[in-house]
mmCIF file of the N, C-alpha and C atoms, coordinates in Angstrom:
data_MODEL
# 
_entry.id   MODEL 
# 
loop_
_atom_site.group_PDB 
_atom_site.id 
_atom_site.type_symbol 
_atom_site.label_atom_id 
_atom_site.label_alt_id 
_atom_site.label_comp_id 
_atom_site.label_asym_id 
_atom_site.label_entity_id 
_atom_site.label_seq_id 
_atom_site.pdbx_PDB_ins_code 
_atom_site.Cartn_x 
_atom_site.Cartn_y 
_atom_site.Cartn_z 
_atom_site.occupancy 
_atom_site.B_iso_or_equiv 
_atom_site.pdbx_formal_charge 
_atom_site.auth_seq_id 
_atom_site.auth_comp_id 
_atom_site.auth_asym_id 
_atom_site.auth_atom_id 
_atom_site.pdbx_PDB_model_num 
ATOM 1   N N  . UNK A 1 1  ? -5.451  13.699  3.214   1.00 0.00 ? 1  UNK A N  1 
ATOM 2   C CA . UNK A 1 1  ? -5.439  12.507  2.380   1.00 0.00 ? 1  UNK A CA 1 
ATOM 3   C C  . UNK A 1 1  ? -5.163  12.844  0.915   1.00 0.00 ? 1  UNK A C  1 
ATOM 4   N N  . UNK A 1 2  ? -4.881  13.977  0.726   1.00 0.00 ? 2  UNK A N  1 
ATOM 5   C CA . UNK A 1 2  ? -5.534  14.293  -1.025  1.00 0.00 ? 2  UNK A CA 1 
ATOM 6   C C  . UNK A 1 2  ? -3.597  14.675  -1.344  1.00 0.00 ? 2  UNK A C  1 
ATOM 7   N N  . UNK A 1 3  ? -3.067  14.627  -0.107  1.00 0.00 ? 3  UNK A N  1 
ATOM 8   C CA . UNK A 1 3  ? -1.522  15.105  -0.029  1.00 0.00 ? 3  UNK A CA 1 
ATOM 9   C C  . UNK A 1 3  ? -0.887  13.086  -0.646  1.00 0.00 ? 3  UNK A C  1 
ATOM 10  N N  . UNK A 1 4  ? -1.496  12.418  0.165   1.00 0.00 ? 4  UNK A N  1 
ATOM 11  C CA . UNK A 1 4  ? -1.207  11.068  -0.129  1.00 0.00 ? 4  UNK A CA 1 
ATOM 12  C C  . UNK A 1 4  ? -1.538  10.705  -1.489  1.00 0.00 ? 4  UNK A C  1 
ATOM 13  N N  . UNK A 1 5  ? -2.804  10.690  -1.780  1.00 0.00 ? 5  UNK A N  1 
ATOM 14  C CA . UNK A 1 5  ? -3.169  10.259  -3.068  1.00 0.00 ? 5  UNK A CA 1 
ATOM 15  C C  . UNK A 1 5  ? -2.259  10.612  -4.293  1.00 0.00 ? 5  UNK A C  1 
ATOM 16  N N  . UNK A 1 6  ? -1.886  12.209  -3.936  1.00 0.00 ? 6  UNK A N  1 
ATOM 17  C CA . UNK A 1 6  ? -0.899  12.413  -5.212  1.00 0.00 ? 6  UNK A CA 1 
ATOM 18  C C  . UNK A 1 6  ? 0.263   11.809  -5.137  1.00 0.00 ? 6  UNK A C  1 
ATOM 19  N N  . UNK A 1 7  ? 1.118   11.935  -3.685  1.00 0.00 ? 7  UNK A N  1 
ATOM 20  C CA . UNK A 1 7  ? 2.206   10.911  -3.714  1.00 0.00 ? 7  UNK A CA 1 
ATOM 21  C C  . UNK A 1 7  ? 1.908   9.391   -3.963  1.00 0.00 ? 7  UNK A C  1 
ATOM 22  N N  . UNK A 1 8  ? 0.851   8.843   -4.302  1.00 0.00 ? 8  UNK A N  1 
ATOM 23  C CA . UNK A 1 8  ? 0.778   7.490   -4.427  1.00 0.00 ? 8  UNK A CA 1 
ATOM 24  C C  . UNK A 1 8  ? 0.456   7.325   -6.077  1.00 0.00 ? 8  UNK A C  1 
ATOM 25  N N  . UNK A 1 9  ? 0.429   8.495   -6.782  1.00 0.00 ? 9  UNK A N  1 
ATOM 26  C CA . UNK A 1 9  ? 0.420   8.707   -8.255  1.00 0.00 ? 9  UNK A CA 1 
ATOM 27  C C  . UNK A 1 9  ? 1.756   8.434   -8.687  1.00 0.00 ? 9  UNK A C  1 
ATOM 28  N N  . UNK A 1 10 ? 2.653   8.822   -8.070  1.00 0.00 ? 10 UNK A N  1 
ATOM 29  C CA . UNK A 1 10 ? 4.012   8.965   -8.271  1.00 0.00 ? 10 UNK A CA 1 
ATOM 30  C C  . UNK A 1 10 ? 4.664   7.854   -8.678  1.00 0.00 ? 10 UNK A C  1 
ATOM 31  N N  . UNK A 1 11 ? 4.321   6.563   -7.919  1.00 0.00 ? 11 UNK A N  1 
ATOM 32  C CA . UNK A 1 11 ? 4.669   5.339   -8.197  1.00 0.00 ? 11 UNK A CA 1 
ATOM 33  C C  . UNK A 1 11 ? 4.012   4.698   -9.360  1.00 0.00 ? 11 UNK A C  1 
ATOM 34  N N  . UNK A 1 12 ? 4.928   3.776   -9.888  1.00 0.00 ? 12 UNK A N  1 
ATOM 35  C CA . UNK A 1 12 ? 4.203   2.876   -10.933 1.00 0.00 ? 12 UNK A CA 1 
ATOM 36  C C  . UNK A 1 12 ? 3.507   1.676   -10.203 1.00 0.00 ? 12 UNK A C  1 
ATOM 37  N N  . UNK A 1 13 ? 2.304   1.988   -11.251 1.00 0.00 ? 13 UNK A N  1 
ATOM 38  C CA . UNK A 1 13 ? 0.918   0.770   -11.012 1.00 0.00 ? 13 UNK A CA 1 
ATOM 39  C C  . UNK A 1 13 ? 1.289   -0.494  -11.048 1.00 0.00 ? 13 UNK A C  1 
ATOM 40  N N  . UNK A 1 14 ? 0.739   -1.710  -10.122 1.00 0.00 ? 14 UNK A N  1 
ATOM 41  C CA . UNK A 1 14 ? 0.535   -2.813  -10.810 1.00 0.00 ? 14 UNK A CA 1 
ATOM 42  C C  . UNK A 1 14 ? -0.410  -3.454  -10.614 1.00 0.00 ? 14 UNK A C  1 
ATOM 43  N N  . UNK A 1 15 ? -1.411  -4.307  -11.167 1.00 0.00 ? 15 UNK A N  1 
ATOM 44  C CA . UNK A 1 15 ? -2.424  -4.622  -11.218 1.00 0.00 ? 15 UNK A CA 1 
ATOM 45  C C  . UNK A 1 15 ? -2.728  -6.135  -10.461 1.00 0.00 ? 15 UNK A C  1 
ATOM 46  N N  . UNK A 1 16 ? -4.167  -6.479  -10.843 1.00 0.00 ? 16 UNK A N  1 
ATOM 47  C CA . UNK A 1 16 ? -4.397  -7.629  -10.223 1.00 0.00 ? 16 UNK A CA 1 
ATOM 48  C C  . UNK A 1 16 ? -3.626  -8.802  -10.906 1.00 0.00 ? 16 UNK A C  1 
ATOM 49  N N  . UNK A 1 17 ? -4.072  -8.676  -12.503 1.00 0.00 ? 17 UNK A N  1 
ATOM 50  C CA . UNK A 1 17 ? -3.710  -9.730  -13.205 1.00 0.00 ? 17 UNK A CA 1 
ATOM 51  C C  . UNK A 1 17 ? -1.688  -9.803  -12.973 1.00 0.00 ? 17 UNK A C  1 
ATOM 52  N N  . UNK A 1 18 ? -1.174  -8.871  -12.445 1.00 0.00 ? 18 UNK A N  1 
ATOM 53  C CA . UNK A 1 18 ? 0.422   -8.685  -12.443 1.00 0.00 ? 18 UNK A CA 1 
ATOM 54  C C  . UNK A 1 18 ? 0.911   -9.121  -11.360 1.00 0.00 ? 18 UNK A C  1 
ATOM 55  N N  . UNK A 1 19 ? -0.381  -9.336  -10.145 1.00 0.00 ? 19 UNK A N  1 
ATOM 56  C CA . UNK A 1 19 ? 0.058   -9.437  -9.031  1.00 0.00 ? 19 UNK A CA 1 
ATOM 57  C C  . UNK A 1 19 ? 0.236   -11.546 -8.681  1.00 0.00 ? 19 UNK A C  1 
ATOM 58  N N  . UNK A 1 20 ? -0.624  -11.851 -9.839  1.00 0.00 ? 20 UNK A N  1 
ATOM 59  C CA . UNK A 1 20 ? -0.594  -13.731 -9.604  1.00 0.00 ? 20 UNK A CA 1 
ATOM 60  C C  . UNK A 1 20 ? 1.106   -13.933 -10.229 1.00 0.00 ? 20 UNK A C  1 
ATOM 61  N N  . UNK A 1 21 ? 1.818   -13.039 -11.335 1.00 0.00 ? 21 UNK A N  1 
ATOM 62  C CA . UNK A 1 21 ? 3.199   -13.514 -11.328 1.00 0.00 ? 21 UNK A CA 1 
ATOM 63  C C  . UNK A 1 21 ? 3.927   -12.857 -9.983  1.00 0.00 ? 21 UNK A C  1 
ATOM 64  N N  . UNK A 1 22 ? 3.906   -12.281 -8.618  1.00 0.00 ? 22 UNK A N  1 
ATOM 65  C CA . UNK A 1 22 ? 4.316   -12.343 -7.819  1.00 0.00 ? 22 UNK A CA 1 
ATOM 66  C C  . UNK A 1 22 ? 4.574   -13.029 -6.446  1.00 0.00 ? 22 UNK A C  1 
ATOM 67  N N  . UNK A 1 23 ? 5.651   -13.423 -6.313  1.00 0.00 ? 23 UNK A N  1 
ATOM 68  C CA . UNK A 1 23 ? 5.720   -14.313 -5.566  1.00 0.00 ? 23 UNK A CA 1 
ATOM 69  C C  . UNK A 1 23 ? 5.466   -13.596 -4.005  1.00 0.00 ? 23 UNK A C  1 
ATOM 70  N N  . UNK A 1 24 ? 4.259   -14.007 -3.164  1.00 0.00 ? 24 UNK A N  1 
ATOM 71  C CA . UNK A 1 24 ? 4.315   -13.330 -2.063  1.00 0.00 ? 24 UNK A CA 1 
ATOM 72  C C  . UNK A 1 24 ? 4.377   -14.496 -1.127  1.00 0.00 ? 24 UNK A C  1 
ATOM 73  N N  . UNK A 1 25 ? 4.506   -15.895 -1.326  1.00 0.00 ? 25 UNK A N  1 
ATOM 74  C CA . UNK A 1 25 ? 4.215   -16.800 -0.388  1.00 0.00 ? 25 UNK A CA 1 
ATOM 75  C C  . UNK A 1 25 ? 5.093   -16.533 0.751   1.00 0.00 ? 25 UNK A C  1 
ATOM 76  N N  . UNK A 1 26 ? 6.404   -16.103 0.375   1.00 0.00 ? 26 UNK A N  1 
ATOM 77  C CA . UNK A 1 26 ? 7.392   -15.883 1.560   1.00 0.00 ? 26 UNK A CA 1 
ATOM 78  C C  . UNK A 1 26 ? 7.771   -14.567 1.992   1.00 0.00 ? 26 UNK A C  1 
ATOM 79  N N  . UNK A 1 27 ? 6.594   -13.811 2.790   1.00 0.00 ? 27 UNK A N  1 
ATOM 80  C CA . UNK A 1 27 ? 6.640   -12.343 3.121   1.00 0.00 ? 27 UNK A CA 1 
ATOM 81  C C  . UNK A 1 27 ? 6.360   -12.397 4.533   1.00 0.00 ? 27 UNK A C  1 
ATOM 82  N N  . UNK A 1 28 ? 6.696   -11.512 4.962   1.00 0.00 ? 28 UNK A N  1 
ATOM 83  C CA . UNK A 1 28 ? 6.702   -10.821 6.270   1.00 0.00 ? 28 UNK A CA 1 
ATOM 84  C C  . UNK A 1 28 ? 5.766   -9.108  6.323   1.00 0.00 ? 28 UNK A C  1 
ATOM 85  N N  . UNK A 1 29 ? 4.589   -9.580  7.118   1.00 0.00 ? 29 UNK A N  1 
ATOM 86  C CA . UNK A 1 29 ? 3.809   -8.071  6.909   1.00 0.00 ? 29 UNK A CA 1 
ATOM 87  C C  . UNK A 1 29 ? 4.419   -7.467  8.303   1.00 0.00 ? 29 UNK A C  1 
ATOM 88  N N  . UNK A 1 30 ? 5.052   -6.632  7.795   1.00 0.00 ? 30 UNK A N  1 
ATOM 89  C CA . UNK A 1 30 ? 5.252   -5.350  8.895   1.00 0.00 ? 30 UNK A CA 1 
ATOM 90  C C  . UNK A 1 30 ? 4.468   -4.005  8.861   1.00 0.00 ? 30 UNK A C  1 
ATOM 91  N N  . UNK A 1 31 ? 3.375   -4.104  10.210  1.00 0.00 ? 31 UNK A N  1 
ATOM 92  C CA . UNK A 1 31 ? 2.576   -2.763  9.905   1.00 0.00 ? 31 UNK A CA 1 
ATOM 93  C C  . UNK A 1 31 ? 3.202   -2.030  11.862  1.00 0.00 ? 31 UNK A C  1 
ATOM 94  N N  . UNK A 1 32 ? 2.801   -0.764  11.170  1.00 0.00 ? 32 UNK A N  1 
ATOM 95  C CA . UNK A 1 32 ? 3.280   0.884   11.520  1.00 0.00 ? 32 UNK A CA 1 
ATOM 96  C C  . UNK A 1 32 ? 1.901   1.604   12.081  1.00 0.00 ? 32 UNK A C  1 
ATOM 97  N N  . UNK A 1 33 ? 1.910   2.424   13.187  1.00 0.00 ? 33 UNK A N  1 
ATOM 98  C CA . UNK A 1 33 ? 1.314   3.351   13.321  1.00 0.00 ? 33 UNK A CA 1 
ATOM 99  C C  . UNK A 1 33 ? 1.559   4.941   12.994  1.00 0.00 ? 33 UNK A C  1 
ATOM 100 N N  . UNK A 1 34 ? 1.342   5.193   11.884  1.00 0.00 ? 34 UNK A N  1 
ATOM 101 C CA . UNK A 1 34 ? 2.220   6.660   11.837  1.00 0.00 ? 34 UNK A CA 1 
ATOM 102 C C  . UNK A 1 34 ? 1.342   7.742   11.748  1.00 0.00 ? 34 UNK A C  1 
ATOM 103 N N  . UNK A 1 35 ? 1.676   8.945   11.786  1.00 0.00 ? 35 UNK A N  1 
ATOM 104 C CA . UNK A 1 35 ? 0.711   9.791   11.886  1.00 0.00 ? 35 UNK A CA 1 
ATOM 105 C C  . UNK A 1 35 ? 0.935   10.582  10.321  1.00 0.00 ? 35 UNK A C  1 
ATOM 106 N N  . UNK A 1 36 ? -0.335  11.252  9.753   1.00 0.00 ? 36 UNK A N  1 
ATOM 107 C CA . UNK A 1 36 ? -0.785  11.423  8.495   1.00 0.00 ? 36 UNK A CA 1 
ATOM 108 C C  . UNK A 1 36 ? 0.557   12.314  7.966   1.00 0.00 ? 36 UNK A C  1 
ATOM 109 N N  . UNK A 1 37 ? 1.637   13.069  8.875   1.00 0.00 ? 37 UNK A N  1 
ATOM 110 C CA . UNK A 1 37 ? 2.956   13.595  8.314   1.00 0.00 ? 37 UNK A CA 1 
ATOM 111 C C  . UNK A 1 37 ? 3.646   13.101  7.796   1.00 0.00 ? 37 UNK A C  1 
ATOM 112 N N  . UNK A 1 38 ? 3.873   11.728  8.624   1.00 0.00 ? 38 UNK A N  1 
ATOM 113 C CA . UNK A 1 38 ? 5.062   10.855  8.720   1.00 0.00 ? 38 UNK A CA 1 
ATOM 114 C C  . UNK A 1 38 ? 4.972   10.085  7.642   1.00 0.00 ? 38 UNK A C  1 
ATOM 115 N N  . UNK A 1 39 ? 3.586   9.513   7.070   1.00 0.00 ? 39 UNK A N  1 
ATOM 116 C CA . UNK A 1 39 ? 2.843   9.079   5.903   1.00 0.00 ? 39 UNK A CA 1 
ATOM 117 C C  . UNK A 1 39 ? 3.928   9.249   4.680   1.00 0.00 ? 39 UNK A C  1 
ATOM 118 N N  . UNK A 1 40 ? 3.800   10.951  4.456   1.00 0.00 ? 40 UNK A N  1 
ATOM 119 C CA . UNK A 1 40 ? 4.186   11.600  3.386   1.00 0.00 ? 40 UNK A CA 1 
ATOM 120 C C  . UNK A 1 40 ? 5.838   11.219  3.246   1.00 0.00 ? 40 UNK A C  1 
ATOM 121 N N  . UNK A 1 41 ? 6.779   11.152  4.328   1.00 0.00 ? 41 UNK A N  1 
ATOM 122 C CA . UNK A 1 41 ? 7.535   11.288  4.043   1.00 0.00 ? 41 UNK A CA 1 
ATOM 123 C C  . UNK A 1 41 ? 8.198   9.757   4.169   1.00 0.00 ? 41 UNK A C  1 
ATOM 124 N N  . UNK A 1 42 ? 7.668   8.544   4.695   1.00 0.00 ? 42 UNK A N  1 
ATOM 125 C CA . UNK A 1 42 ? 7.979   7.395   4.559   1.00 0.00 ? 42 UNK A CA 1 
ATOM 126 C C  . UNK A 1 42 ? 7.310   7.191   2.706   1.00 0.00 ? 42 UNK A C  1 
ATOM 127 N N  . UNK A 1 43 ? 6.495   7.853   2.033   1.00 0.00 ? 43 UNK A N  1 
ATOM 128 C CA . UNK A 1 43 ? 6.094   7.352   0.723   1.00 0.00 ? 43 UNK A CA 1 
ATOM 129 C C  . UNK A 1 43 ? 7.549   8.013   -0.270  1.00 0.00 ? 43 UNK A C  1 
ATOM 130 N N  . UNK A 1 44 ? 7.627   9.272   0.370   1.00 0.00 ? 44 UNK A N  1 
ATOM 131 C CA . UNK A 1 44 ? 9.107   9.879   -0.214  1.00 0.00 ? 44 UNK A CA 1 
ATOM 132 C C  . UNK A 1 44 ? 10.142  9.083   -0.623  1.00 0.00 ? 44 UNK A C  1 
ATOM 133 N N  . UNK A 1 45 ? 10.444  8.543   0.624   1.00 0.00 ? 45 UNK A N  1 
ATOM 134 C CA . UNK A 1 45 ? 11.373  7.588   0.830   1.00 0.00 ? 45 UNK A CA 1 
ATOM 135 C C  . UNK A 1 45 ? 10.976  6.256   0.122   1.00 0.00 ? 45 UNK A C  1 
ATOM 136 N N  . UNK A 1 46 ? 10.048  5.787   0.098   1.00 0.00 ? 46 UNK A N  1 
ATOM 137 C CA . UNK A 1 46 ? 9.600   4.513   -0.698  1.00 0.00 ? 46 UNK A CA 1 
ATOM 138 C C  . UNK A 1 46 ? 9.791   4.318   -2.640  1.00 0.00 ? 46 UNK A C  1 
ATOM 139 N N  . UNK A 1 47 ? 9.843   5.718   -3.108  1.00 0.00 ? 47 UNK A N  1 
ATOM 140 C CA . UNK A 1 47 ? 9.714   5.812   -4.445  1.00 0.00 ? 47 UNK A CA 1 
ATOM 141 C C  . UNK A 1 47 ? 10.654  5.152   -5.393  1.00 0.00 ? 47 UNK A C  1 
ATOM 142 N N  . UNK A 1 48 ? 10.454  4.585   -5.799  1.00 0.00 ? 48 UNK A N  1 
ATOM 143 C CA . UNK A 1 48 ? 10.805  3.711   -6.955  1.00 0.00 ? 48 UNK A CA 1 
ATOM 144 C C  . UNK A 1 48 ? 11.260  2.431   -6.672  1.00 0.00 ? 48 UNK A C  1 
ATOM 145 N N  . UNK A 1 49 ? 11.117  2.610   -5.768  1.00 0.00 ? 49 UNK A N  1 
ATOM 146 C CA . UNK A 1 49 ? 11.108  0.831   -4.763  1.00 0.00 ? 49 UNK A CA 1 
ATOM 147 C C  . UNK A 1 49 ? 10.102  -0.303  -4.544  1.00 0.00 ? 49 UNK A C  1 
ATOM 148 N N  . UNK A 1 50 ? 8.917   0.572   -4.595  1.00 0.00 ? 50 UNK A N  1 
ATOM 149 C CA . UNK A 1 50 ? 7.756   0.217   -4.648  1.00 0.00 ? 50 UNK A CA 1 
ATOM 150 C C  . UNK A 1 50 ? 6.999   0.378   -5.798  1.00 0.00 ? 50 UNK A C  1 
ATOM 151 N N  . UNK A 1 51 ? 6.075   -0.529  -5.861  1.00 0.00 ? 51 UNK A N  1 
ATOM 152 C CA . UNK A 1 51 ? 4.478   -0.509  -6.951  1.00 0.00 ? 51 UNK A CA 1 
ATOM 153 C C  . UNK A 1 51 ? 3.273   -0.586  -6.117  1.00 0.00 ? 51 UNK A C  1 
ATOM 154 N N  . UNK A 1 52 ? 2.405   0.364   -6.531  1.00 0.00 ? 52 UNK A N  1 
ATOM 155 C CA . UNK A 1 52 ? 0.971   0.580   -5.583  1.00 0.00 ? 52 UNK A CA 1 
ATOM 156 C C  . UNK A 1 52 ? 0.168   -0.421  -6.177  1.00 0.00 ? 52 UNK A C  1 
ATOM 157 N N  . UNK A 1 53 ? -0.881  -1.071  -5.644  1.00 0.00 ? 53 UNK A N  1 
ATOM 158 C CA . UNK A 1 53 ? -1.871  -1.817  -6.511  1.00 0.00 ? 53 UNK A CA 1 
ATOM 159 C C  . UNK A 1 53 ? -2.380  -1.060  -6.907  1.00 0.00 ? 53 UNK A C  1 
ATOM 160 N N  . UNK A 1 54 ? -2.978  -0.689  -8.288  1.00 0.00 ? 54 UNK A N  1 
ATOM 161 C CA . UNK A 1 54 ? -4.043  -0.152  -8.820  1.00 0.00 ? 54 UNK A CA 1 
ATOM 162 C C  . UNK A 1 54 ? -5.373  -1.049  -9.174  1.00 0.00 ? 54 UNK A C  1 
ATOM 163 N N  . UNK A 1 55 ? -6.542  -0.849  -8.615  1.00 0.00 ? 55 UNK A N  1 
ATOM 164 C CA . UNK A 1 55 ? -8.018  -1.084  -9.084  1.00 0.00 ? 55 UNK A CA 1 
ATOM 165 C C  . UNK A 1 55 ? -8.875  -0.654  -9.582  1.00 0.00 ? 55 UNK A C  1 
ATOM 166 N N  . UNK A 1 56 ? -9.610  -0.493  -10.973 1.00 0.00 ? 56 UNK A N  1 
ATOM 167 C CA . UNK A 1 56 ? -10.299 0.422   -11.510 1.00 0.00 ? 56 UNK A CA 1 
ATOM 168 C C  . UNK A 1 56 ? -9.919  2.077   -11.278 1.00 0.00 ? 56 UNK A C  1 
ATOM 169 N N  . UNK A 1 57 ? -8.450  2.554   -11.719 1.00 0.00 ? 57 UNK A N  1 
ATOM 170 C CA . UNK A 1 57 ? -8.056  3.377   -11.268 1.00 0.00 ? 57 UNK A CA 1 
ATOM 171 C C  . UNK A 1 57 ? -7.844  3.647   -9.980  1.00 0.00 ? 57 UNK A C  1 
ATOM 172 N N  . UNK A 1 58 ? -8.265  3.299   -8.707  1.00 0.00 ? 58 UNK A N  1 
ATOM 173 C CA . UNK A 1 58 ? -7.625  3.373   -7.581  1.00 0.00 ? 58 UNK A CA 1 
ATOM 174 C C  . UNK A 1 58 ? -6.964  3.176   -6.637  1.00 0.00 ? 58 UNK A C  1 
ATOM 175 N N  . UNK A 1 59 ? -6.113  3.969   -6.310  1.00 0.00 ? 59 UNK A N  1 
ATOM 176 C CA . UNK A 1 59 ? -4.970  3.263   -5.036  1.00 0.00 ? 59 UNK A CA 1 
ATOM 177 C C  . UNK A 1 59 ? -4.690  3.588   -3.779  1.00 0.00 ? 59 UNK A C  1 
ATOM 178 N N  . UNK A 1 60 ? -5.317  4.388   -3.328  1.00 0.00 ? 60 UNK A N  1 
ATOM 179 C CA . UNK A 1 60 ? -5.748  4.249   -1.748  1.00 0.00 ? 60 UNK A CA 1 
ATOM 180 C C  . UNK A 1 60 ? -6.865  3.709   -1.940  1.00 0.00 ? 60 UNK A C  1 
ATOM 181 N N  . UNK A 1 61 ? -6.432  1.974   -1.251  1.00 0.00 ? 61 UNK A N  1 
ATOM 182 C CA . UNK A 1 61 ? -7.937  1.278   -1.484  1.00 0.00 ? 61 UNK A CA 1 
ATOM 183 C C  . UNK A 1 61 ? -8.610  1.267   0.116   1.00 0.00 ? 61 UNK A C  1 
ATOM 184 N N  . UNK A 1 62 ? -9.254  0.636   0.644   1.00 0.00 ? 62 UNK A N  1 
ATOM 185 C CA . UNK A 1 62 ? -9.851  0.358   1.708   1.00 0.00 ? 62 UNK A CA 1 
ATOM 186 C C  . UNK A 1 62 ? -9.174  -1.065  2.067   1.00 0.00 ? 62 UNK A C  1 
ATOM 187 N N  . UNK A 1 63 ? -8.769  -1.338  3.803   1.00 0.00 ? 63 UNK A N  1 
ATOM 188 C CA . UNK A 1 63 ? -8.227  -2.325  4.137   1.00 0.00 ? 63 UNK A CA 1 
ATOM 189 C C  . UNK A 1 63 ? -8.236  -2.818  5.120   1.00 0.00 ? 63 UNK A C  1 
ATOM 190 N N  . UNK A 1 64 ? -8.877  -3.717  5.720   1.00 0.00 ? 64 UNK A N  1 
ATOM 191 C CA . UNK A 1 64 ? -9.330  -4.358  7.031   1.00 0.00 ? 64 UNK A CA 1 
ATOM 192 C C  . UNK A 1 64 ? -8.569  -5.951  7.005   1.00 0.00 ? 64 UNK A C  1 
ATOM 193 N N  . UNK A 1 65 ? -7.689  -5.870  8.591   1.00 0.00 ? 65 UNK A N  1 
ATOM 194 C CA . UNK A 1 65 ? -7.357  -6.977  8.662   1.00 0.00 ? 65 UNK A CA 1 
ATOM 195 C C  . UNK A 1 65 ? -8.201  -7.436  10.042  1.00 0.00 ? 65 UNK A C  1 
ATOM 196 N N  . UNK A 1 66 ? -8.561  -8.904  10.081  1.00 0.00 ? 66 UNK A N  1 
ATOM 197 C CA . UNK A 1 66 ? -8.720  -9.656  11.212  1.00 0.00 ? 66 UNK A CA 1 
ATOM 198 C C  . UNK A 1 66 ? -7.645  -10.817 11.960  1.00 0.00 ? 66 UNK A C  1 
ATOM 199 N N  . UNK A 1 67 ? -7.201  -10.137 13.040  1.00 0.00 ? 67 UNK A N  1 
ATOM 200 C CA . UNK A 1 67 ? -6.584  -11.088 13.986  1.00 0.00 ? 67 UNK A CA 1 
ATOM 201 C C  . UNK A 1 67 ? -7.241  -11.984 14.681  1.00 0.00 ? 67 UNK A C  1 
ATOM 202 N N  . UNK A 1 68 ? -6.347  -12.971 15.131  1.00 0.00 ? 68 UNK A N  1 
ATOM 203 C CA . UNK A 1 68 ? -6.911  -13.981 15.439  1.00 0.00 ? 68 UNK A CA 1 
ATOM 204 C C  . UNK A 1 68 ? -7.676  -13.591 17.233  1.00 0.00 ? 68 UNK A C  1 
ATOM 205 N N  . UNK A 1 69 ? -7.061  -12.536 17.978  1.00 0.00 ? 69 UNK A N  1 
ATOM 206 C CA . UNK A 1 69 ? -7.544  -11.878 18.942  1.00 0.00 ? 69 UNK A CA 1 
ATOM 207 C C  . UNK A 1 69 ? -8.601  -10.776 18.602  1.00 0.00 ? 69 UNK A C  1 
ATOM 208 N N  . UNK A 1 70 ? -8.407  -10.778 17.556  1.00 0.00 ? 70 UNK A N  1 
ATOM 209 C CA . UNK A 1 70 ? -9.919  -9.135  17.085  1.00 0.00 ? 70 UNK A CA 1 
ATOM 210 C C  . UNK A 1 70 ? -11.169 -9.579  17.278  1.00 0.00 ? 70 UNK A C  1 
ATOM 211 N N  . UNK A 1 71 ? -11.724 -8.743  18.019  1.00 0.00 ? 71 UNK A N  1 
ATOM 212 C CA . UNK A 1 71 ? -13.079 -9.092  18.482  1.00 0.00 ? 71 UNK A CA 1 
ATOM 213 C C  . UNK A 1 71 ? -14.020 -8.867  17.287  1.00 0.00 ? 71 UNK A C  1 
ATOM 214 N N  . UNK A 1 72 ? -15.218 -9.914  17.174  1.00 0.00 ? 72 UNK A N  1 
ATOM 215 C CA . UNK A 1 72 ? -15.678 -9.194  16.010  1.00 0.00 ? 72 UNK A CA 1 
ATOM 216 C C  . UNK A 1 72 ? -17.815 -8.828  16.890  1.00 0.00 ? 72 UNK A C  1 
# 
């Protein structure tokens, strides 16, 4: 993880208050199972394309989604 964190330094920040001028109403979430290699080199590929959220300095945040099938 500490291989990720630095590649996620790499990118420029954007914040909460930066994130209400973004328009996300019309997105499509596409999620991936990848394994912690593949990680590194899809963020490679992502650079300068992307902005990480930053929160009180951090950006590997914690992230839980609930489906409408997820048991709780």
């Amino acid at each position: 993880m500490h291989e990720i964190n630095g590649m996620l330094s790499l990118f420029k920040p954007i914040g909460l208050d930066e994130m209400d001028n973004v328009q996300l109403m019309n997105r499509v979430d596409s999620k991936y199972v990848l394994s912690v290699g593949r990680i590194s080199e899809l963020l490679t590929r992502m650079d300068g394309e992307y902005r990480v959220l930053e929160i009180n300095n951090y950006r590997n945040l914690p992230y839980t989604t609930t489906y409408l099938d997820t048991f709780e």
